[in-house]
N, CA, C and O atoms as a printed pandas DataFrame, in Angstrom:
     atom_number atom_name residue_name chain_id  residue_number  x_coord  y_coord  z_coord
0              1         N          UNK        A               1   32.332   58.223   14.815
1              2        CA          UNK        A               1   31.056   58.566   14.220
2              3         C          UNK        A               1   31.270   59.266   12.875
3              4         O          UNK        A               1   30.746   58.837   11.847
4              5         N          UNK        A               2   32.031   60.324   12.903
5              6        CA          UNK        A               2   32.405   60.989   11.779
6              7         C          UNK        A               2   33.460   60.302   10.771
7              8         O          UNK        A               2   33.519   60.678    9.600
8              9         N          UNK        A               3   34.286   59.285   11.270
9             10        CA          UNK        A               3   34.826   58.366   10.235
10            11         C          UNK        A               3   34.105   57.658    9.739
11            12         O          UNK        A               3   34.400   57.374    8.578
12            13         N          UNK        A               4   32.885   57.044   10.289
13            14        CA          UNK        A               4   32.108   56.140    9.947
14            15         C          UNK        A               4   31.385   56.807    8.602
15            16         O          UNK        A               4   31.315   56.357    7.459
16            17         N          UNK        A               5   30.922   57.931    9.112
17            18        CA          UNK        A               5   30.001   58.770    7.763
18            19         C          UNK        A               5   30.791   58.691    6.368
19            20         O          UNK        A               5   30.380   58.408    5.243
20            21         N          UNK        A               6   32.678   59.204    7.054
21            22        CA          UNK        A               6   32.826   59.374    6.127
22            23         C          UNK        A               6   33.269   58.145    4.645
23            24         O          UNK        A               6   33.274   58.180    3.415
24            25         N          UNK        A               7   33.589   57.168    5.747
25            26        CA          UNK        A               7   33.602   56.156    4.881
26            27         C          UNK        A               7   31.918   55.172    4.054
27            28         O          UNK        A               7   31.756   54.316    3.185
28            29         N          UNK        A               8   31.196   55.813    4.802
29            30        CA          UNK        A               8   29.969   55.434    4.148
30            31         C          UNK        A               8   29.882   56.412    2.803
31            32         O          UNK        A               8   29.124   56.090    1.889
32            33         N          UNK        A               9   30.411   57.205    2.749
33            34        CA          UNK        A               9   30.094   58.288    1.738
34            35         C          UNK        A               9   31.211   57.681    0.679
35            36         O          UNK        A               9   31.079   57.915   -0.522
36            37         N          UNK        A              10   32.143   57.015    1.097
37            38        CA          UNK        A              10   33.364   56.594    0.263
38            39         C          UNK        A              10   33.069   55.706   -0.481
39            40         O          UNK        A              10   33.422   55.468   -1.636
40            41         N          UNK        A              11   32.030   54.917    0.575
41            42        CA          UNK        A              11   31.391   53.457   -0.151
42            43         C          UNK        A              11   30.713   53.528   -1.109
43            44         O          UNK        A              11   30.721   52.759   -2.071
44            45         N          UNK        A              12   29.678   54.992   -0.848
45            46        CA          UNK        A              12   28.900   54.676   -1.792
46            47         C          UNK        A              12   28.887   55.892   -3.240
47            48         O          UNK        A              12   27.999   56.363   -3.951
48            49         N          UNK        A              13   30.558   56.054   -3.149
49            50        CA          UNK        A              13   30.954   56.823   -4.153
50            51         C          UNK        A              13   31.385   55.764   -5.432
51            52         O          UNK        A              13   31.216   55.671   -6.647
52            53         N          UNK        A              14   32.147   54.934   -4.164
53            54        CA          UNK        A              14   32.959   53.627   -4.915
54            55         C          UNK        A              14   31.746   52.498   -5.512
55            56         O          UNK        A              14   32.064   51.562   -6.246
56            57         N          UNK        A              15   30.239   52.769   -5.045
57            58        CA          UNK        A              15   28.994   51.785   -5.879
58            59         C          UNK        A              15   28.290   52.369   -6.686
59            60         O          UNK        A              15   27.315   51.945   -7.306
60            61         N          UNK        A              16   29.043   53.933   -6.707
61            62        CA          UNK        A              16   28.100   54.624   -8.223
62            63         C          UNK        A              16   29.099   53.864   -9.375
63            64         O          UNK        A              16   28.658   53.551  -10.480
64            65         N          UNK        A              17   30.135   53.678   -9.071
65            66        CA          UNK        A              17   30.838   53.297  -10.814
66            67         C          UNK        A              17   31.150   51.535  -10.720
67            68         O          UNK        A              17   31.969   51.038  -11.494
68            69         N          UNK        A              18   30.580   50.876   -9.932
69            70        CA          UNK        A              18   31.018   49.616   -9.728
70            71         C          UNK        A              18   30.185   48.476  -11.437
71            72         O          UNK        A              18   28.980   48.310  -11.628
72            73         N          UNK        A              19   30.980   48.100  -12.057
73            74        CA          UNK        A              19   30.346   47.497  -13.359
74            75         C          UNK        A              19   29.848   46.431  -13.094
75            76         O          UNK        A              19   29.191   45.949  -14.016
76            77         N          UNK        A              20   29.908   45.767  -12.036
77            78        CA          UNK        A              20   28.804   44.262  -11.722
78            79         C          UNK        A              20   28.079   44.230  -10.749
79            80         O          UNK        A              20   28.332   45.110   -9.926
80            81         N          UNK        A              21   26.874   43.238  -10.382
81            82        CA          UNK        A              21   26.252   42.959   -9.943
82            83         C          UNK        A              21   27.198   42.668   -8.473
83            84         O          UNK        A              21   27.035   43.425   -7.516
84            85         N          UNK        A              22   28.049   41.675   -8.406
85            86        CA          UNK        A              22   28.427   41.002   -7.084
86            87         C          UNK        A              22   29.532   42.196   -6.742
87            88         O          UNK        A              22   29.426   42.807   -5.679
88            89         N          UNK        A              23   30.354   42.434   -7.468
89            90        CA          UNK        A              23   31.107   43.679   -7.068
90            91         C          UNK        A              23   30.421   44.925   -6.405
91            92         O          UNK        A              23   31.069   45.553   -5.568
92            93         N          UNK        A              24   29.151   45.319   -6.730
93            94        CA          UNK        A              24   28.330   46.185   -6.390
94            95         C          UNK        A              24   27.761   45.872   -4.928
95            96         O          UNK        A              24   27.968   46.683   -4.025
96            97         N          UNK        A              25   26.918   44.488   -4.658
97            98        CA          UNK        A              25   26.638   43.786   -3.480
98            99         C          UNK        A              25   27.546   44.187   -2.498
99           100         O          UNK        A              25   27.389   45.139   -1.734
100          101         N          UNK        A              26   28.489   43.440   -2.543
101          102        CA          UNK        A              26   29.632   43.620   -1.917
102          103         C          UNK        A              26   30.021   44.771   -1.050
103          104         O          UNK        A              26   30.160   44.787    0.173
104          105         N          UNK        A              27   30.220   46.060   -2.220
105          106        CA          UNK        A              27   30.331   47.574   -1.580
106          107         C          UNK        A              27   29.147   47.909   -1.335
107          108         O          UNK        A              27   29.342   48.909   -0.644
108          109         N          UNK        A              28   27.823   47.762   -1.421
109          110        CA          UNK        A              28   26.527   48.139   -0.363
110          111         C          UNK        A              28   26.742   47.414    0.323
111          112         O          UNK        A              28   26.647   48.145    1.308
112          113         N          UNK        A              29   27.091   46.070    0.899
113          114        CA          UNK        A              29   27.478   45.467    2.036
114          115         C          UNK        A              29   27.850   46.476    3.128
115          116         O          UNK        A              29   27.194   47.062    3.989
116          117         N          UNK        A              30   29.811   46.460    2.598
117          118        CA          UNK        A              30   30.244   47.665    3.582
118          119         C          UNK        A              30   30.120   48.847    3.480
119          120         O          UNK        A              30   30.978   49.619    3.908
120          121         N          UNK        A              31   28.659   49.375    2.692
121          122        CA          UNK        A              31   28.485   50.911    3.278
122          123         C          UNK        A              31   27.339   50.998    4.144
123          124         O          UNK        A              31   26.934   51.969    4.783
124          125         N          UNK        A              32   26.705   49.386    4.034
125          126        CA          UNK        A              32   25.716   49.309    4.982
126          127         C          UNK        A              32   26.370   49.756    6.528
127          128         O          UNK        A              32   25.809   50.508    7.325
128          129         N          UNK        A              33   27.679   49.102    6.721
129          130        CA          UNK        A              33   28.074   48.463    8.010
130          131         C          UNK        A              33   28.464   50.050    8.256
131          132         O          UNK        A              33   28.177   50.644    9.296
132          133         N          UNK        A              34   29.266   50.734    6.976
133          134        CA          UNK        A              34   29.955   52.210    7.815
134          135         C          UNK        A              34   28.866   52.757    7.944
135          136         O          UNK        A              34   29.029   53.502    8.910
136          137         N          UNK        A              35   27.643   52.891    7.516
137          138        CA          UNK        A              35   26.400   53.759    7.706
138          139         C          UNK        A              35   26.235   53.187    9.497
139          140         O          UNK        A              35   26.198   54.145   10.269
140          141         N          UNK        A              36   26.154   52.012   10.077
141          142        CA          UNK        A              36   25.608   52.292   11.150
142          143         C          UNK        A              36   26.833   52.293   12.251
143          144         O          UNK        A              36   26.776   52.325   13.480
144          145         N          UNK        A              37   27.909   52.248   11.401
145          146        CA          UNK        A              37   29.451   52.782   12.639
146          147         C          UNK        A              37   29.337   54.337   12.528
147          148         O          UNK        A              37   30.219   55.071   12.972
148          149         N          UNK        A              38   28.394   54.727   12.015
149          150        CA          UNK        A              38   28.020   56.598   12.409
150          151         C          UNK        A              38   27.062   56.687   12.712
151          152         O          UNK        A              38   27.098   57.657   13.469
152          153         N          UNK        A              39   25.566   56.155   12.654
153          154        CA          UNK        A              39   24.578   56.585   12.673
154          155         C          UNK        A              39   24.120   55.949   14.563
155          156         O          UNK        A              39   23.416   56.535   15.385
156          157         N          UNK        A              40   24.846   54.601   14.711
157          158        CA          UNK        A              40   24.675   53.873   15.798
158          159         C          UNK        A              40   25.280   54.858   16.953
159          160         O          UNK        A              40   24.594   55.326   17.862
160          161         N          UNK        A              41   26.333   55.039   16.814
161          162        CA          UNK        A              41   27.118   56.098   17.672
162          163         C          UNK        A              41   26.100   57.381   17.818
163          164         O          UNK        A              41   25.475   57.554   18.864
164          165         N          UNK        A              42   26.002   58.103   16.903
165          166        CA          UNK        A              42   25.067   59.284   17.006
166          167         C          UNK        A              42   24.234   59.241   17.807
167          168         O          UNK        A              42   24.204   59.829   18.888
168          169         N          UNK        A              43   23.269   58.349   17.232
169          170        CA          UNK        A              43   22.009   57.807   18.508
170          171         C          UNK        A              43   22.177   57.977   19.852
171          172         O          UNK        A              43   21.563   58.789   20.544
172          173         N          UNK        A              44   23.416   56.836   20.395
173          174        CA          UNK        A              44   23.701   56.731   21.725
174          175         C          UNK        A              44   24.456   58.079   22.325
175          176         O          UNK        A              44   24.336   58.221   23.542
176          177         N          UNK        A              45   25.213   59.076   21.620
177          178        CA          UNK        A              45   25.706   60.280   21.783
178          179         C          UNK        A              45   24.120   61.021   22.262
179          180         O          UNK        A              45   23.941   61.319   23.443
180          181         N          UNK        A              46   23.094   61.251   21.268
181          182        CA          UNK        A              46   22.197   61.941   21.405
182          183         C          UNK        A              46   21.346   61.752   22.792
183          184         O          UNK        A              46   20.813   62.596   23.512
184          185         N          UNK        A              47   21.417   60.357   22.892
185          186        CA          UNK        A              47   20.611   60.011   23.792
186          187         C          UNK        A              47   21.144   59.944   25.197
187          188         O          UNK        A              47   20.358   59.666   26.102
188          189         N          UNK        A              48   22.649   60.218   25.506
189          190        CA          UNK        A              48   23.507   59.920   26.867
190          191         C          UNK        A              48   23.622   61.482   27.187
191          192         O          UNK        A              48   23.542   61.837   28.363
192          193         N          UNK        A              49   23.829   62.530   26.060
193          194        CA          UNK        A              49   23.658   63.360   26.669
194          195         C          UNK        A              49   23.090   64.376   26.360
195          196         O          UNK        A              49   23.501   65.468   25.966
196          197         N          UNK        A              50   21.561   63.747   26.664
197          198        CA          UNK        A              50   20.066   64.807   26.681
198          199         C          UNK        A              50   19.480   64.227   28.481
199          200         O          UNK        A              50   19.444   63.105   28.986
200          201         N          UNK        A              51   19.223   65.151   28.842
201          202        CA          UNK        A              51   18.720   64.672   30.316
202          203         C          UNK        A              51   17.550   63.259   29.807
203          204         O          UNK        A              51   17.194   62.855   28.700
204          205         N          UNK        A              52   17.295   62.917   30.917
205          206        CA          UNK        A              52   16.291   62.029   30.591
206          207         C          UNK        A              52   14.711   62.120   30.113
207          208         O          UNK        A              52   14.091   61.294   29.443
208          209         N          UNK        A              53   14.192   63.522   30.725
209          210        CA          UNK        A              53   12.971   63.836   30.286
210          211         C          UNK        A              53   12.801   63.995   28.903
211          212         O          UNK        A              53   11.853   63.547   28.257
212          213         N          UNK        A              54   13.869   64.730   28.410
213          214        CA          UNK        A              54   13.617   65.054   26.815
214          215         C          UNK        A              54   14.308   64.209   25.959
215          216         O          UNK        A              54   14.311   64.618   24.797
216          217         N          UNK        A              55   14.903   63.152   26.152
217          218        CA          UNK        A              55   15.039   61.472   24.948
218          219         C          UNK        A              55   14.102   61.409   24.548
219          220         O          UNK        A              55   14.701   61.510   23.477
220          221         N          UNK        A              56   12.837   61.315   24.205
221          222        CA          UNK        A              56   11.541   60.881   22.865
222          223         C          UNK        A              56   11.539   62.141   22.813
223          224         O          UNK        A              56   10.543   62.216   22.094
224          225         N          UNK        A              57   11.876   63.385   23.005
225          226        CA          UNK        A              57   11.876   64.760   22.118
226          227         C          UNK        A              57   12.485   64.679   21.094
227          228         O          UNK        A              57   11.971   64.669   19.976
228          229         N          UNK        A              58   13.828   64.602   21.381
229          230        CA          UNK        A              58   15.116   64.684   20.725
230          231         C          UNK        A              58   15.323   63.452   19.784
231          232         O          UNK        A              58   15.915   63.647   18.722
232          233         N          UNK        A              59   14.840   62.092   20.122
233          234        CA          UNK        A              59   14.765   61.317   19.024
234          235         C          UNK        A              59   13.549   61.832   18.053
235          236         O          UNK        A              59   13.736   61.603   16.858
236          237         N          UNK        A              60   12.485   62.412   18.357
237          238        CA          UNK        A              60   11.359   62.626   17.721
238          239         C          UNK        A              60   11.780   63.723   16.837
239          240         O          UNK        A              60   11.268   63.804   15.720
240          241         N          UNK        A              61   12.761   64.668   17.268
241          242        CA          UNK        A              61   12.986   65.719   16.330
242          243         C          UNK        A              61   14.074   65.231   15.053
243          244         O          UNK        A              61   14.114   65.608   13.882
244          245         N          UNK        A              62   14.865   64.310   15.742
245          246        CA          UNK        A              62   16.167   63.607   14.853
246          247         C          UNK        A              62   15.043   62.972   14.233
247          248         O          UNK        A              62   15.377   63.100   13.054
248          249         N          UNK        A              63   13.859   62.331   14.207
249          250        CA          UNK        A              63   13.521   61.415   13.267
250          251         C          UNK        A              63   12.702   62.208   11.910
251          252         O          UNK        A              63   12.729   61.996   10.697
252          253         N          UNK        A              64   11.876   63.355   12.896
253          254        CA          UNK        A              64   11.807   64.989   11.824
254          255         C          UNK        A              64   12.606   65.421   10.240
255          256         O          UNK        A              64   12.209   65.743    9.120
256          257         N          UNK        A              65   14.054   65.194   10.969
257          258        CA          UNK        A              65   15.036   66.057   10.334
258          259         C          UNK        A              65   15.134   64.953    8.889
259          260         O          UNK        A              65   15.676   65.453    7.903
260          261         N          UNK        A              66   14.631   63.507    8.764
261          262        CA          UNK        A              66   14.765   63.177    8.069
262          263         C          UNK        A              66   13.873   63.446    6.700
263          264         O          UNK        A              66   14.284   63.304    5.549
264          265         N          UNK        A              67   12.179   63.986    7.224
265          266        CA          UNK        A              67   11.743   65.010    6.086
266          267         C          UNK        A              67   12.460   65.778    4.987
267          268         O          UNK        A              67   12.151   66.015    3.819
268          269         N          UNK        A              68   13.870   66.199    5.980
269          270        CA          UNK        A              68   14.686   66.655    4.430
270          271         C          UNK        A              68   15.377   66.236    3.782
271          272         O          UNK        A              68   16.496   66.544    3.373
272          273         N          UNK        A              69   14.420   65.123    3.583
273          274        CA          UNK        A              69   15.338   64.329    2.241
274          275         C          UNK        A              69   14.478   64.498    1.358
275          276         O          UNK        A              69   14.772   64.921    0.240
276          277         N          UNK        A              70   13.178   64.168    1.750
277          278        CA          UNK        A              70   12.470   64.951   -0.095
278          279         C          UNK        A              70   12.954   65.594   -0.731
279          280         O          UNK        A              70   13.361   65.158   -1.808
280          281         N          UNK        A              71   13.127   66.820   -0.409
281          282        CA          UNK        A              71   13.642   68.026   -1.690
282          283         C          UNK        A              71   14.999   67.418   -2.149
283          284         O          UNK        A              71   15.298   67.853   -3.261
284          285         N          UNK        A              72   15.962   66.505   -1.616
285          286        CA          UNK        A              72   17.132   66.188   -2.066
286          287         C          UNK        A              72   16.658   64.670   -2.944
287          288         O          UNK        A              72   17.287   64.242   -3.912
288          289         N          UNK        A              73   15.601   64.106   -2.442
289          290        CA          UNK        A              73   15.378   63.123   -3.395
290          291         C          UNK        A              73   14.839   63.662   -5.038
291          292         O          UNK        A              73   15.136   63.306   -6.178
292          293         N          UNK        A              74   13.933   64.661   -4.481
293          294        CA          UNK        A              74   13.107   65.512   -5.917
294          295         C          UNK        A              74   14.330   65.539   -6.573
295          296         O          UNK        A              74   14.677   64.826   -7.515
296          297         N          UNK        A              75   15.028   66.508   -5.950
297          298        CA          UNK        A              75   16.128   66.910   -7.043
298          299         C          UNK        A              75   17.101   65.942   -7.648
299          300         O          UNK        A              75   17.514   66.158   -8.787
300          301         N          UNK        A              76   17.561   64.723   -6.862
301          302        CA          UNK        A              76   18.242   63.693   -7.396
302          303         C          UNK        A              76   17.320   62.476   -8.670
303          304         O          UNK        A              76   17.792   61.440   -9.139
304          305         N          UNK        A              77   16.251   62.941   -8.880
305          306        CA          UNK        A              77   15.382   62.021   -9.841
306          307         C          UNK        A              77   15.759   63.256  -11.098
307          308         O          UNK        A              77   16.336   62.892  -12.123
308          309         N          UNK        A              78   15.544   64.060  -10.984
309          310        CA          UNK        A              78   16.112   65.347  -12.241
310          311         C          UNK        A              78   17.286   65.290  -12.666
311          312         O          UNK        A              78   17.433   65.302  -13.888
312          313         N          UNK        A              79   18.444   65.214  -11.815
313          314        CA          UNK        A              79   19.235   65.138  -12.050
314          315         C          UNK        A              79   20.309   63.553  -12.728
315          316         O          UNK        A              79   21.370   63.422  -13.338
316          317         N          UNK        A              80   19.357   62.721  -12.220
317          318        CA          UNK        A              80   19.807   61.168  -12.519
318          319         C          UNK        A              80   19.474   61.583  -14.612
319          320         O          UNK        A              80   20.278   61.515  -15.541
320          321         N          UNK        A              81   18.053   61.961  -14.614
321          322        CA          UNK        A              81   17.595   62.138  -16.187
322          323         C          UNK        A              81   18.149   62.792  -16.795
323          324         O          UNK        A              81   17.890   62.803  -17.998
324          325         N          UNK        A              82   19.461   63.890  -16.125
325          326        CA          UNK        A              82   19.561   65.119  -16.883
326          327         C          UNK        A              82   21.389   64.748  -16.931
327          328         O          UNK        A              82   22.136   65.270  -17.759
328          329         N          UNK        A              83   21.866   63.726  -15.835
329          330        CA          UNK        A              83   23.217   63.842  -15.829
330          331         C          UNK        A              83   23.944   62.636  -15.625
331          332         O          UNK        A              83   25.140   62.417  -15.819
332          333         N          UNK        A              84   22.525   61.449  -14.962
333          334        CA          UNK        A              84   22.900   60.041  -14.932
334          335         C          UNK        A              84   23.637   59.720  -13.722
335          336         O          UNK        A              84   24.461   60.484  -13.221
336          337         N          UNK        A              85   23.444   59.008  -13.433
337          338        CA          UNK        A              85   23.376   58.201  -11.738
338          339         C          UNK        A              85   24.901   58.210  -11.135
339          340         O          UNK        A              85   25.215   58.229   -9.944
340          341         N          UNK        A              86   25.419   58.198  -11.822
341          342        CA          UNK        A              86   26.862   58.148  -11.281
342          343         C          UNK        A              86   27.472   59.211  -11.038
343          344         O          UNK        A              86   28.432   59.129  -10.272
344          345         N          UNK        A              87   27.113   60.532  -11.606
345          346        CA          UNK        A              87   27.287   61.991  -11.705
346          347         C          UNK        A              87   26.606   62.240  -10.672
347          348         O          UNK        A              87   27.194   62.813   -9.754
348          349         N          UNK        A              88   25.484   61.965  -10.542
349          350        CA          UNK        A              88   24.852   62.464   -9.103
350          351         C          UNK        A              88   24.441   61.904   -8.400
351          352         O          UNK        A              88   23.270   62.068   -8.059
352          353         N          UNK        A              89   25.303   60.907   -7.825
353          354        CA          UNK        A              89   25.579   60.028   -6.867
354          355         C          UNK        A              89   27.013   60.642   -6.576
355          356         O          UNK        A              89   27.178   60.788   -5.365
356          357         N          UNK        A              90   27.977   60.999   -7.260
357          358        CA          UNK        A              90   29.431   61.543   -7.576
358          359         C          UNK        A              90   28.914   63.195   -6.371
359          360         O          UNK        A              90   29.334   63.424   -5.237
360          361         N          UNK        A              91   28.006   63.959   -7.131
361          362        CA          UNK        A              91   27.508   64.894   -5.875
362          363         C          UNK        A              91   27.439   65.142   -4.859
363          364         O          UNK        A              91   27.996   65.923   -4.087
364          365         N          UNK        A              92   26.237   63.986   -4.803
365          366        CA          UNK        A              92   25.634   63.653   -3.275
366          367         C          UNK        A              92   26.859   63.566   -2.180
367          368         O          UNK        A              92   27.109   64.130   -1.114
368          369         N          UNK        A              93   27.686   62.257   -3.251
369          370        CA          UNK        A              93   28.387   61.987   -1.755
370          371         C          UNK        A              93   29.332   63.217   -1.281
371          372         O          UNK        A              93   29.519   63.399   -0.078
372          373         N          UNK        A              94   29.918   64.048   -2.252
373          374        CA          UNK        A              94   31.061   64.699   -2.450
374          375         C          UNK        A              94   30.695   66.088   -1.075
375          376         O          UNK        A              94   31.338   66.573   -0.144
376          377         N          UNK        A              95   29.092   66.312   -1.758
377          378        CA          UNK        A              95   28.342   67.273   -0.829
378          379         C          UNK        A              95   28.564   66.545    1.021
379          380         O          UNK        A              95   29.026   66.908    2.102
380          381         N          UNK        A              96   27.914   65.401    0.433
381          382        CA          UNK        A              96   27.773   65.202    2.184
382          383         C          UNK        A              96   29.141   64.774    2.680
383          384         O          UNK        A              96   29.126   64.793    3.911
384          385         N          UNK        A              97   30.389   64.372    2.173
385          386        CA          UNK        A              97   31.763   64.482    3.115
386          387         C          UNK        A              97   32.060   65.942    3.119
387          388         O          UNK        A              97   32.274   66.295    4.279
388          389         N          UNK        A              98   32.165   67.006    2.207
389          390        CA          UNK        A              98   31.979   67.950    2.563
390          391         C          UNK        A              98   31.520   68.850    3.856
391          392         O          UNK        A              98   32.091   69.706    4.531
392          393         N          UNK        A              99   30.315   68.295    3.879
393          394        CA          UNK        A              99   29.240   68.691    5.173
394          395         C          UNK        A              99   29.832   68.439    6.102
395          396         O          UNK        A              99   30.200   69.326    6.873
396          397         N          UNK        A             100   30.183   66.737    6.364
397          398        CA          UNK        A             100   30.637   66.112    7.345
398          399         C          UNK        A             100   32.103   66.935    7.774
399          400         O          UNK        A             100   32.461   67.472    8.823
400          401         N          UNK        A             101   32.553   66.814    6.856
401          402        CA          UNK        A             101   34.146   67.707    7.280
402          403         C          UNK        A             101   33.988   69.412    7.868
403          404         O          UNK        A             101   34.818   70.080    8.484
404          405         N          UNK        A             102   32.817   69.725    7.484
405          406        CA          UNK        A             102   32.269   71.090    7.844
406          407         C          UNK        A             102   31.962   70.754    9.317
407          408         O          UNK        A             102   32.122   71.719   10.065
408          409         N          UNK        A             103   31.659   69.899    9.763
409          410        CA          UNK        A             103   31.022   69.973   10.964
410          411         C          UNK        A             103   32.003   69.434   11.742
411          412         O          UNK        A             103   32.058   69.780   12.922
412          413         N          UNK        A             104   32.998   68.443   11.186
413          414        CA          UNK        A             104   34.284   68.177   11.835
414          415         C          UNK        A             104   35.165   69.381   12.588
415          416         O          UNK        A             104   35.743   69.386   13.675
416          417         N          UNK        A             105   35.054   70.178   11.776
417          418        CA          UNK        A             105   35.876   71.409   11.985
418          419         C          UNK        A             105   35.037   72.200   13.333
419          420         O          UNK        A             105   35.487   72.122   14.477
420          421         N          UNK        A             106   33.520   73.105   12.941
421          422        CA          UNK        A             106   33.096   73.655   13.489
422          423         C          UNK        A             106   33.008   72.856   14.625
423          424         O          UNK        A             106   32.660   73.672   15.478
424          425         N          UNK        A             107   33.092   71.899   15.112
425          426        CA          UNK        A             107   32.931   71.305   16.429
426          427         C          UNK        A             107   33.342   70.155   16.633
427          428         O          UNK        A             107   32.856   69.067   16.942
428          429         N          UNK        A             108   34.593   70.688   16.346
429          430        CA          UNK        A             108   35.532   69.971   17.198
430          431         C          UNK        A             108   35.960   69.744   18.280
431          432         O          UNK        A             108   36.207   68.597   18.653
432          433         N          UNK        A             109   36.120   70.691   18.938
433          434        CA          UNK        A             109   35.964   70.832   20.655
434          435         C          UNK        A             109   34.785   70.617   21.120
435          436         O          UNK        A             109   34.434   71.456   21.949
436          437         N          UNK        A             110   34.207   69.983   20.943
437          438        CA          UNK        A             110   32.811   69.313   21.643
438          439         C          UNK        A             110   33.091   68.037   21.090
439          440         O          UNK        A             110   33.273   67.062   21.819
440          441         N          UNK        A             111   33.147   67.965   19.656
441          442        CA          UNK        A             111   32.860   66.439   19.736
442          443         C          UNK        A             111   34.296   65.136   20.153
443          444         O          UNK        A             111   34.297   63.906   20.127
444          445         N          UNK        A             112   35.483   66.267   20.546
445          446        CA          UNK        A             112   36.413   65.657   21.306
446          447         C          UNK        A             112   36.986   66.129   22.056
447          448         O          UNK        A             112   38.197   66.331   22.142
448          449         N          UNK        A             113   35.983   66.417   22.840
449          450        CA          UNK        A             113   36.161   66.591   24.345
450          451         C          UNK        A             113   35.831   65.432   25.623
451          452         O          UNK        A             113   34.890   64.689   25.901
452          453         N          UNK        A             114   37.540   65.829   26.368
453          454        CA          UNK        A             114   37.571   64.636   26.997
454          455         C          UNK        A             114   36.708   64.752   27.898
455          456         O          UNK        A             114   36.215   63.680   28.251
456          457         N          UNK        A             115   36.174   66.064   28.633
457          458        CA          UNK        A             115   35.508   66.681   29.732
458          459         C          UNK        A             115   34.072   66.306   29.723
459          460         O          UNK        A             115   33.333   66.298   30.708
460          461         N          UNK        A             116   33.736   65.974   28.415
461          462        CA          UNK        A             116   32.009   65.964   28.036
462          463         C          UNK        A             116   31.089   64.688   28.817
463          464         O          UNK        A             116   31.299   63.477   28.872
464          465         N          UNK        A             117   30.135   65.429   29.308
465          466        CA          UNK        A             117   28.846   64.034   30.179
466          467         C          UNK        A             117   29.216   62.861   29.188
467          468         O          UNK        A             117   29.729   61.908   29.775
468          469         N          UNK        A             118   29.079   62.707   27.839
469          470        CA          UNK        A             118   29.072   61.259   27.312
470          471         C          UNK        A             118   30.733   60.654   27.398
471          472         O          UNK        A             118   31.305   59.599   27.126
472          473         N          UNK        A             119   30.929   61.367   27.687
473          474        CA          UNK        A             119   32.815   60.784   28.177
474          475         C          UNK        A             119   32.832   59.984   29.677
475          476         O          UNK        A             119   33.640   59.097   29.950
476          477         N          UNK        A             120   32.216   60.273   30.210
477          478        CA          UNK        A             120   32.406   60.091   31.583
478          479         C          UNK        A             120   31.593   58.417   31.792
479          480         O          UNK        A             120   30.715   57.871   31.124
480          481         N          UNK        A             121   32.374   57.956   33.057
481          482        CA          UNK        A             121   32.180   56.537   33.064
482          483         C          UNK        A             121   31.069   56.498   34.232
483          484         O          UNK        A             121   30.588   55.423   34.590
């Protein structure tokens, strides 16, 4: 899940500076595919281990959390005018493997743990 992110973030570091059209295609292709080798996993993580009553909570709140992308979109239209798309696209991604590696760390023992309900057969 967390390789997946992070190579989506790789992808789409490598389609801020891409100089053509089909070369560009191409790498949104495969950052399409690493976007849902993390996001697909997540889902089924979220959803195997939340009891059953609260799955449409917990997707309803994950679908919430995506509200905060406004303020990161606001600010990425300012910044495209002020520093140009590849600079802050160069950000974005840098921020969110960052993040991702932040959360790699802080929970790590959960998210590879052999002991955990979504481990179990």
């Amino acid at each position: 899940m967390l390789g997946g992110c992070m190579l989506w973030y790789a992808f789409m570091l490598v389609y801020a500076y891409m100089p053509n059209f089909q070369a560009g295609w191409l790498v949104l292709f495969l950052a399409g595919i690493a976007h849902s080798t993390s996001q697909v996993p997540m889902s089924a993580l979220l959803l195997r281990s939340v009891n059953e009553r609260f799955r449409g909570r917990v997707m309803g709140i994950r679908m919430l959390m995506i509200y905060g992308n406004v303020p990161g979109l606001l600010l990425a239209g300012e910044l495209i005018r002020n520093i140009g798309y590849a600079y802050t696209a160069t950000l974005y991604c840098l921020f969110g493997m960052g993040v991702a590696g932040l959360i790699a760390l802080h929970w790590r023992s959960h998210l590879w743990n052999r002991d955990a309900p979504v481990n179990t057969r």
